[in-house]
NUZA-113359 format. One record per atom (N, C-alpha, C): residue in three letters; z, y, x; atom name. Coordinates in nm, 3 decimals, m for minus. Layout:
BEGIN
@r ALA | w Z | v Y | u X | a CA
...
This chain:
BEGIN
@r UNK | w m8.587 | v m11.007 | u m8.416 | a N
@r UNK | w m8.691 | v m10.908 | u m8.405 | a CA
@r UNK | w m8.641 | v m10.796 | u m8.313 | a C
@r UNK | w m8.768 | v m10.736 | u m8.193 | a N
@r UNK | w m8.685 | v m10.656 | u m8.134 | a CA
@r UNK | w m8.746 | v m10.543 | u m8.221 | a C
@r UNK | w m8.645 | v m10.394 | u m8.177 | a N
@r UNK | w m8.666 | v m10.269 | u m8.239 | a CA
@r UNK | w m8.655 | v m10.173 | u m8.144 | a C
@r UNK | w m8.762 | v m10.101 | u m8.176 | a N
@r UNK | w m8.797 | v m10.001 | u m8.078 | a CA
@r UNK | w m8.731 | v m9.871 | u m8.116 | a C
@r UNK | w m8.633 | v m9.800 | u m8.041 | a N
@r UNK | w m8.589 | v m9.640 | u m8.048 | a CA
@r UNK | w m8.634 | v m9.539 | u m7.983 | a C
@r UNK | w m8.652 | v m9.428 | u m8.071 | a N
@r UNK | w m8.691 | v m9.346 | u m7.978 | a CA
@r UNK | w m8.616 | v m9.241 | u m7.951 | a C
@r UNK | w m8.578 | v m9.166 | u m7.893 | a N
@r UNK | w m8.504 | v m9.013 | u m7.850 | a CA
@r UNK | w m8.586 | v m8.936 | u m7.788 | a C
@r UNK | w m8.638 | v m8.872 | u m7.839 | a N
@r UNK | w m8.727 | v m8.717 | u m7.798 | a CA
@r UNK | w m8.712 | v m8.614 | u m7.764 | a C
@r UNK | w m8.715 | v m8.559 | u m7.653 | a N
@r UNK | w m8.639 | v m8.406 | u m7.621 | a CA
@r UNK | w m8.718 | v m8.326 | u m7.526 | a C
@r UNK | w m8.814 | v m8.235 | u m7.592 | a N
@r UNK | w m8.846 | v m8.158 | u m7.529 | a CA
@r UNK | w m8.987 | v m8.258 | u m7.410 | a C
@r UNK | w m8.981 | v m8.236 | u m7.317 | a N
@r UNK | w m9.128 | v m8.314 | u m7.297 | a CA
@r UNK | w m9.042 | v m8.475 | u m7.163 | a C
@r UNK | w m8.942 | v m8.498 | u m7.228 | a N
@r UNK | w m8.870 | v m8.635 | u m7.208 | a CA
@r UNK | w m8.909 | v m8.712 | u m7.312 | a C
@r UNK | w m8.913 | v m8.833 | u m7.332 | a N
@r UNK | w m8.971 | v m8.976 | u m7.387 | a CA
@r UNK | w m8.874 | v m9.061 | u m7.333 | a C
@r UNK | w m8.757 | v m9.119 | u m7.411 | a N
@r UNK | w m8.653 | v m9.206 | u m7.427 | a CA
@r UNK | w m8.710 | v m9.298 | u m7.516 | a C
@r UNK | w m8.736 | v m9.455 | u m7.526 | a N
@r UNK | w m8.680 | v m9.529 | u m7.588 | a CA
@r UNK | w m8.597 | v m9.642 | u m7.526 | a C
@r UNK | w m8.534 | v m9.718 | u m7.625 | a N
@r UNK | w m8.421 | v m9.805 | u m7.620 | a CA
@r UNK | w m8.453 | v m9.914 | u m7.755 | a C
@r UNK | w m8.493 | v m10.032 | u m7.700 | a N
@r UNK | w m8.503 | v m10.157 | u m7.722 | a CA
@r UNK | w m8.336 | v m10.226 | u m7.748 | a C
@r UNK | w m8.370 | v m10.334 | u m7.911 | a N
@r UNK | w m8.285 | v m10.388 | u m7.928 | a CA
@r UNK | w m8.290 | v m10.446 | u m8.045 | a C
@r UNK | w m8.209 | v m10.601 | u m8.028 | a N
@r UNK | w m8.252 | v m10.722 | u m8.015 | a CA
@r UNK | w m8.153 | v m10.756 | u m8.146 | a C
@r UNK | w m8.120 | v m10.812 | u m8.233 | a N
@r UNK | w m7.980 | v m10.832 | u m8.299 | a CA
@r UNK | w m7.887 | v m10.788 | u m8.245 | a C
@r UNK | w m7.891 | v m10.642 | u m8.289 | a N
@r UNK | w m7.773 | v m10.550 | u m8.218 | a CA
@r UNK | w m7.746 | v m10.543 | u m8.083 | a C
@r UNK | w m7.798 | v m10.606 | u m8.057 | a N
@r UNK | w m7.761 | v m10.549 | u m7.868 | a CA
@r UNK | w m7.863 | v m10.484 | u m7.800 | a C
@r UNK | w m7.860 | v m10.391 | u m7.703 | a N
@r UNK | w m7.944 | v m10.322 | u m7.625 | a CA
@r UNK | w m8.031 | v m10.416 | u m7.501 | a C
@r UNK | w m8.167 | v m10.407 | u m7.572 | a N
@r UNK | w m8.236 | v m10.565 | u m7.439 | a CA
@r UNK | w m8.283 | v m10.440 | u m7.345 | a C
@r UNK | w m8.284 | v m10.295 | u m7.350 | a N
@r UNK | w m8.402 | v m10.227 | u m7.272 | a CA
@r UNK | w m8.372 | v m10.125 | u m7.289 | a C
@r UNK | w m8.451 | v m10.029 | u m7.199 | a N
@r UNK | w m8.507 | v m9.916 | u m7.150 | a CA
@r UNK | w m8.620 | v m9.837 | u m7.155 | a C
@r UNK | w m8.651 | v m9.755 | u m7.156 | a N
@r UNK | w m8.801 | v m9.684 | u m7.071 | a CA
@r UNK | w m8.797 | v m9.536 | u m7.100 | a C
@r UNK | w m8.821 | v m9.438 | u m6.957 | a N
@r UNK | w m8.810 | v m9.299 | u m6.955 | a CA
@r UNK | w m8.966 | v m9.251 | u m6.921 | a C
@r UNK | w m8.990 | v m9.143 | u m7.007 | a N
@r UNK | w m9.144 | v m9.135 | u m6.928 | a CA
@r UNK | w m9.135 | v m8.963 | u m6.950 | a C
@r UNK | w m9.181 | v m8.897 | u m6.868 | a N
@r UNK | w m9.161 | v m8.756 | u m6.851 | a CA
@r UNK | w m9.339 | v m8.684 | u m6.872 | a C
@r UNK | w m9.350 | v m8.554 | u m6.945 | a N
@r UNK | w m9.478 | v m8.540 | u m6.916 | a CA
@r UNK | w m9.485 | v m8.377 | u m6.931 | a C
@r UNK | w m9.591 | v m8.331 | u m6.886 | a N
@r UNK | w m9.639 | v m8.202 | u m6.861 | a CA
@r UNK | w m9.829 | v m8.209 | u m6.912 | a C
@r UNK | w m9.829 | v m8.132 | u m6.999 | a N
@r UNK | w m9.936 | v m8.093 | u m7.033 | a CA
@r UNK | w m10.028 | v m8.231 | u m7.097 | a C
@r UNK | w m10.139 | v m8.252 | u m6.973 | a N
@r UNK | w m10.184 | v m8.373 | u m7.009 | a CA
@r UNK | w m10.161 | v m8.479 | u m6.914 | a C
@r UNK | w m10.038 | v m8.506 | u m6.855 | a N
@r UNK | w m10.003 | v m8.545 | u m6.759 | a CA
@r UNK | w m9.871 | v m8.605 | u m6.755 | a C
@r UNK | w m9.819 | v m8.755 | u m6.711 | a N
@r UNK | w m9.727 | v m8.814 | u m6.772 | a CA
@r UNK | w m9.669 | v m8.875 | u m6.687 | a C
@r UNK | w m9.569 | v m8.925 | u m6.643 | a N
@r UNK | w m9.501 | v m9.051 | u m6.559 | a CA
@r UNK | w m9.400 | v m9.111 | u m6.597 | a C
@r UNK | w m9.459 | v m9.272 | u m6.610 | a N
@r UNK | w m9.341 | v m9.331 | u m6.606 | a CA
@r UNK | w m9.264 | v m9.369 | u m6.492 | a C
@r UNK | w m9.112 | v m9.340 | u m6.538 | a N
@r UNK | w m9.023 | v m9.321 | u m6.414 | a CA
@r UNK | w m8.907 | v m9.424 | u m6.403 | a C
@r UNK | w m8.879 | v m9.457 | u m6.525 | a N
@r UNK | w m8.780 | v m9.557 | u m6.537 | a CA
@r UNK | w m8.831 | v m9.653 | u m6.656 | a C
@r UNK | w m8.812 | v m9.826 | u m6.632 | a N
@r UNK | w m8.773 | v m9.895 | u m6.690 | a CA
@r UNK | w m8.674 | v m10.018 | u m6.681 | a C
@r UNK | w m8.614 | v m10.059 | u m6.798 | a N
@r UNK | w m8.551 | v m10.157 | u m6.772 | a CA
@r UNK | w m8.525 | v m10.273 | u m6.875 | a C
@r UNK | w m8.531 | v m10.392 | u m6.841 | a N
@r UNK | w m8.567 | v m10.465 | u m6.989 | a CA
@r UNK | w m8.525 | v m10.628 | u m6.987 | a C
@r UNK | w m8.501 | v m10.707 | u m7.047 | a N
@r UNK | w m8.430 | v m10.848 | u m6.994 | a CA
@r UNK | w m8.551 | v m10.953 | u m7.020 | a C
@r UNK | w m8.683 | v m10.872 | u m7.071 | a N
@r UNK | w m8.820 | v m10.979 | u m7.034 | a CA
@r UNK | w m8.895 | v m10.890 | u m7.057 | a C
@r UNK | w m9.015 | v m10.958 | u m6.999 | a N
@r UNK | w m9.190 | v m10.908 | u m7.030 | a CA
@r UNK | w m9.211 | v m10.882 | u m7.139 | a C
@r UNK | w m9.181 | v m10.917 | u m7.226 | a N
@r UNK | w m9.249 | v m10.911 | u m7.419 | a CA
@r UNK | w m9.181 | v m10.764 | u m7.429 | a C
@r UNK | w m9.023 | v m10.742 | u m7.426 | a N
@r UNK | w m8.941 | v m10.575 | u m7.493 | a CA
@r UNK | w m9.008 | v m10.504 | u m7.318 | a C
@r UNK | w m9.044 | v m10.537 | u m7.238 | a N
@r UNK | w m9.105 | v m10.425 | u m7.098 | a CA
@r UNK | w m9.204 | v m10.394 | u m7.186 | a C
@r UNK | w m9.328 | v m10.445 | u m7.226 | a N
@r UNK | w m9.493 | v m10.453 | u m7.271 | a CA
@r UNK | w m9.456 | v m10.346 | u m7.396 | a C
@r UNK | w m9.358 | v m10.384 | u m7.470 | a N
@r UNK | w m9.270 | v m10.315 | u m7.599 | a CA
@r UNK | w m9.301 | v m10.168 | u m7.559 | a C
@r UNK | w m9.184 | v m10.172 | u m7.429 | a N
@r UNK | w m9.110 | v m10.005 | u m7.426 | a CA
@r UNK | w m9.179 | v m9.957 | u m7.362 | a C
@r UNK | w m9.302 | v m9.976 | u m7.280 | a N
@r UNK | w m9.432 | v m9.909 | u m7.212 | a CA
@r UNK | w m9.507 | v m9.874 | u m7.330 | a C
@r UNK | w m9.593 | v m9.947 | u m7.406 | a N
@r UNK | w m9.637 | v m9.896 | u m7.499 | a CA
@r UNK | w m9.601 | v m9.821 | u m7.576 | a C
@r UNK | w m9.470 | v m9.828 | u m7.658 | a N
@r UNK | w m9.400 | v m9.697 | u m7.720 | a CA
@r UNK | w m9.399 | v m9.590 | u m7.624 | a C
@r UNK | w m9.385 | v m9.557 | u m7.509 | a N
@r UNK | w m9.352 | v m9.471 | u m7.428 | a CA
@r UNK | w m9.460 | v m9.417 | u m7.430 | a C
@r UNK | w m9.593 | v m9.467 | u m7.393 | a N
@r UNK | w m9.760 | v m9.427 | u m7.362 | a CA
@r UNK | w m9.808 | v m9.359 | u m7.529 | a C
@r UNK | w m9.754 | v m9.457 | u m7.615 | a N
@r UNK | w m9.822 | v m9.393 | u m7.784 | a CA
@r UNK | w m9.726 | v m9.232 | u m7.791 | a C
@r UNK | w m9.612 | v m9.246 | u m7.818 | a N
@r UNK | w m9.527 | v m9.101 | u m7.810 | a CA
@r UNK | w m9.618 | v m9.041 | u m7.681 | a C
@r UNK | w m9.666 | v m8.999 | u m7.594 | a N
@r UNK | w m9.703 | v m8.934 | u m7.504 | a CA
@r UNK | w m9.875 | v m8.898 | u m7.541 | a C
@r UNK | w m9.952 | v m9.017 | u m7.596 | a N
@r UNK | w m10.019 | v m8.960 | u m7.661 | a CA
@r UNK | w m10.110 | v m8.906 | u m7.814 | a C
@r UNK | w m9.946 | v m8.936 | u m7.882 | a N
@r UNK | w m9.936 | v m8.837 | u m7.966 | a CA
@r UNK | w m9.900 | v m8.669 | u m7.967 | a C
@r UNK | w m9.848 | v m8.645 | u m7.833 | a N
@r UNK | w m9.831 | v m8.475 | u m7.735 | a CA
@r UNK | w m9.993 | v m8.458 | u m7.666 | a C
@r UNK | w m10.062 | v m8.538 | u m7.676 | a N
@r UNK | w m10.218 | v m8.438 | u m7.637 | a CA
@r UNK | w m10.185 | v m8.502 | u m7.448 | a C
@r UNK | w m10.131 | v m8.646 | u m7.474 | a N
@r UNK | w m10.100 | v m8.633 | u m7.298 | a CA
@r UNK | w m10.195 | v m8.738 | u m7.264 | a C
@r UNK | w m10.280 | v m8.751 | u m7.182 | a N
@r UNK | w m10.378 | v m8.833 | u m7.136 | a CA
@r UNK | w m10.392 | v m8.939 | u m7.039 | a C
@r UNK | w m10.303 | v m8.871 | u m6.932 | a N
@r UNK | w m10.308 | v m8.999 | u m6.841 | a CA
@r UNK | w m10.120 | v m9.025 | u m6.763 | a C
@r UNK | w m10.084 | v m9.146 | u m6.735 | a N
@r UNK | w m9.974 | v m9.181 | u m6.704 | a CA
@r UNK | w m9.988 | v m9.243 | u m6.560 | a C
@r UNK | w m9.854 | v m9.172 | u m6.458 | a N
@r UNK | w m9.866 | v m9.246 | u m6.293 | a CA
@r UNK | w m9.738 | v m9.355 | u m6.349 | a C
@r UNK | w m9.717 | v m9.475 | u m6.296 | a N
@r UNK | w m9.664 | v m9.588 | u m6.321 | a CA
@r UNK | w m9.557 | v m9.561 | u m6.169 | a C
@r UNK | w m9.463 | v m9.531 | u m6.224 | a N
@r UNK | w m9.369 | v m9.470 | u m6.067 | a CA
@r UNK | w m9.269 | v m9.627 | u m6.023 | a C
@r UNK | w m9.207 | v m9.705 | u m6.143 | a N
@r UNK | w m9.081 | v m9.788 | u m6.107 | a CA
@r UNK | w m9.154 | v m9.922 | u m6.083 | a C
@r UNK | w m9.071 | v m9.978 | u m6.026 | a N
@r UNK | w m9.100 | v m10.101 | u m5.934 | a CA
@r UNK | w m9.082 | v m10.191 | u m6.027 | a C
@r UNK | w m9.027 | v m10.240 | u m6.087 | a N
@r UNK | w m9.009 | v m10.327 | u m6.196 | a CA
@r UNK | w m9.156 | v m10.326 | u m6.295 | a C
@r UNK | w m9.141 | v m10.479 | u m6.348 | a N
@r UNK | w m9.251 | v m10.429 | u m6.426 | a CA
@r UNK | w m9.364 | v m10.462 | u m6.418 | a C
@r UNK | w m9.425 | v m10.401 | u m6.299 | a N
@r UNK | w m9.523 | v m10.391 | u m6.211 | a CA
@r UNK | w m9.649 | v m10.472 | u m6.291 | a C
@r UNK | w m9.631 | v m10.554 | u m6.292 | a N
@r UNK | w m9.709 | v m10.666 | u m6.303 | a CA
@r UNK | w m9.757 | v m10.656 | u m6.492 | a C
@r UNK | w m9.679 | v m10.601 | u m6.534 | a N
@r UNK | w m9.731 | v m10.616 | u m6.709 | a CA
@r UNK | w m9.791 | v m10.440 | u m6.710 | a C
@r UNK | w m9.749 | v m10.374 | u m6.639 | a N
@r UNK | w m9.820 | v m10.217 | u m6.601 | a CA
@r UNK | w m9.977 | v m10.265 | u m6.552 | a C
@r UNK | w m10.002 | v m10.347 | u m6.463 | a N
@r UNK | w m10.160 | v m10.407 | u m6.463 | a CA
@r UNK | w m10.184 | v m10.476 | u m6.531 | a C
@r UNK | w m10.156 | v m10.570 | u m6.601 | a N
@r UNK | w m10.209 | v m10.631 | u m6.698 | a CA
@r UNK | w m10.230 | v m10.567 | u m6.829 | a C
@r UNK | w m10.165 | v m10.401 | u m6.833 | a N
@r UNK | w m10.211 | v m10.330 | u m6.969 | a CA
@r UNK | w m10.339 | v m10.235 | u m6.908 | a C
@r UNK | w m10.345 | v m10.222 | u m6.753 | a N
@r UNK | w m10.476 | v m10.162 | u m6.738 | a CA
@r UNK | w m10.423 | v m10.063 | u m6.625 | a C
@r UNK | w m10.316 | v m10.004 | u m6.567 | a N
@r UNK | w m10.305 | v m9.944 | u m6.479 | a CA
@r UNK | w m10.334 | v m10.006 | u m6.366 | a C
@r UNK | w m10.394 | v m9.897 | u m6.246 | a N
@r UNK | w m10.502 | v m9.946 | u m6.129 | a CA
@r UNK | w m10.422 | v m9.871 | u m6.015 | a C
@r UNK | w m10.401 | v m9.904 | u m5.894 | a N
@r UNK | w m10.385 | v m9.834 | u m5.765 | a CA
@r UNK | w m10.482 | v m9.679 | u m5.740 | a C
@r UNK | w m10.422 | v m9.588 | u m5.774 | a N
@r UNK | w m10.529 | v m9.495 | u m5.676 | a CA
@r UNK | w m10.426 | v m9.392 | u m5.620 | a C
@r UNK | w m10.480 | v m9.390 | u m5.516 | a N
@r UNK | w m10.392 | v m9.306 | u m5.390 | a CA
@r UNK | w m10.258 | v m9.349 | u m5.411 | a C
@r UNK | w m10.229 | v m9.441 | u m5.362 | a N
@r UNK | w m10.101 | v m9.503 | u m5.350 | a CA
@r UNK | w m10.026 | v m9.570 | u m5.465 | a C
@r UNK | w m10.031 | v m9.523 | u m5.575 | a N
@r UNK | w m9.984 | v m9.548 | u m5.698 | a CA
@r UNK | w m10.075 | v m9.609 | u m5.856 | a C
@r UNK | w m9.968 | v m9.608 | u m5.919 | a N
@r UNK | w m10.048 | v m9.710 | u m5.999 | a CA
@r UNK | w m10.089 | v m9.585 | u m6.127 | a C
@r UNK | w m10.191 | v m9.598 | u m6.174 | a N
@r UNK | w m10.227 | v m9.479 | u m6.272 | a CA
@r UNK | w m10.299 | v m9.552 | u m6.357 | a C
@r UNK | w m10.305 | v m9.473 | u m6.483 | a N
@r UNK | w m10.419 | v m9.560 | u m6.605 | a CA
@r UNK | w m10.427 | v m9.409 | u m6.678 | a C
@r UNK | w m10.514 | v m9.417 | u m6.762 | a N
@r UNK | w m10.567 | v m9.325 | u m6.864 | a CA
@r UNK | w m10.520 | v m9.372 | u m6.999 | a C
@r UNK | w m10.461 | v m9.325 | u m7.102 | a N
@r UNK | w m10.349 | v m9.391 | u m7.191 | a CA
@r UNK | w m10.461 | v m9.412 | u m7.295 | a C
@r UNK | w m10.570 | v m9.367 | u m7.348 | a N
@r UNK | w m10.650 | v m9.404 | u m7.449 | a CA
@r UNK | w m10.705 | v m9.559 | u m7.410 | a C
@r UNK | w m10.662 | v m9.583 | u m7.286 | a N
@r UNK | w m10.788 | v m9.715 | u m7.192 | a CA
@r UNK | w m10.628 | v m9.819 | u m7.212 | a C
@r UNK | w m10.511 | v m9.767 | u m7.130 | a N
@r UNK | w m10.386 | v m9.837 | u m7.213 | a CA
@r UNK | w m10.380 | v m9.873 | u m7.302 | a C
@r UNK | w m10.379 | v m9.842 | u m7.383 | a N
@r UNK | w m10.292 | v m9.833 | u m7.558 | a CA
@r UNK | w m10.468 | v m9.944 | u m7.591 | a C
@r UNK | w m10.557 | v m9.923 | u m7.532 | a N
@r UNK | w m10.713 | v m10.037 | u m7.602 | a CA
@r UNK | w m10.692 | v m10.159 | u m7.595 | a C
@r UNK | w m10.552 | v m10.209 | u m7.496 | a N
@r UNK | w m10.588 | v m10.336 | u m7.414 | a CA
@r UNK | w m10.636 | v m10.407 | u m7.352 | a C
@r UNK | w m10.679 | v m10.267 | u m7.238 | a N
@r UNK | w m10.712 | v m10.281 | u m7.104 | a CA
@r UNK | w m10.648 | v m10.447 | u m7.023 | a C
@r UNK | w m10.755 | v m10.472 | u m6.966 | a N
@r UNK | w m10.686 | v m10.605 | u m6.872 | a CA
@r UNK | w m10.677 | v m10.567 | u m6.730 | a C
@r UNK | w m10.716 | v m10.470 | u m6.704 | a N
@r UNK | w m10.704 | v m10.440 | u m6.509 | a CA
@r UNK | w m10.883 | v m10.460 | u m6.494 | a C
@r UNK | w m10.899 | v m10.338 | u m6.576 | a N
@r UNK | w m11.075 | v m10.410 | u m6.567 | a CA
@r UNK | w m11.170 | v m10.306 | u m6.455 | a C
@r UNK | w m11.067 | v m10.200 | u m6.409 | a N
@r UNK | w m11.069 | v m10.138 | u m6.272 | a CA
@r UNK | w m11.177 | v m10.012 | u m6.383 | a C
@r UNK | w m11.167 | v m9.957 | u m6.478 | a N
@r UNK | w m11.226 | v m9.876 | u m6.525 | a CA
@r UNK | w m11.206 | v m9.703 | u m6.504 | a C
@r UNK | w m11.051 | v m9.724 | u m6.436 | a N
@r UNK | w m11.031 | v m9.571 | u m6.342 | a CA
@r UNK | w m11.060 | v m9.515 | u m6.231 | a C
């Protein structure tokens, strides 16, 4: 079973994924007001990535934070398949439309 950690500090969003004792993952997400980015992830599959995005997006909007820019290259691909869309260069979603199980249904 994996297990999700969290470390909270101030308007930083740490968790850390892990697997029968070992560390499978990552994910950093930074936010201001109602306004969020994820900036770092890292993870040894799709299932603990899908994991540590969602923990990252629920902690963020449990702070009153609304929408998340999708900054790291990794990933990529399970970041659209939870619903984040291209606009002006980058990938963005609205975290209430995230966290629904959004498919990339272009609703931003």
């Amino acid at each position: 079973m994996i297990e999700f950690k969290p470390n909270i500090n101030g308007n930083i969003v740490i968790y850390n994924a892990f697997e029968n004792g070992s560390e499978t993952g990552r994910v950093t997400l930074t936010f201001e007001k109602t306004k969020s980015e994820l900036r770092f992830i890292e993870a040894h599959n799709d299932e603990t990535a899908e994991g540590l995005i969602r923990s990252a997006l629920t902690a963020a909007a449990n702070r009153n934070v609304f929408s998340c820019i999708y900054e790291p290259d990794e990933f990529k691909n399970i970041a659209v398949r939870l619903g984040f869309a291209e606009n002006n260069g980058k990938l963005y979603g609205e975290i209430p439309f995230l966290l629904g199980g959004c498919c990339g249904c272009r609703h931003n």
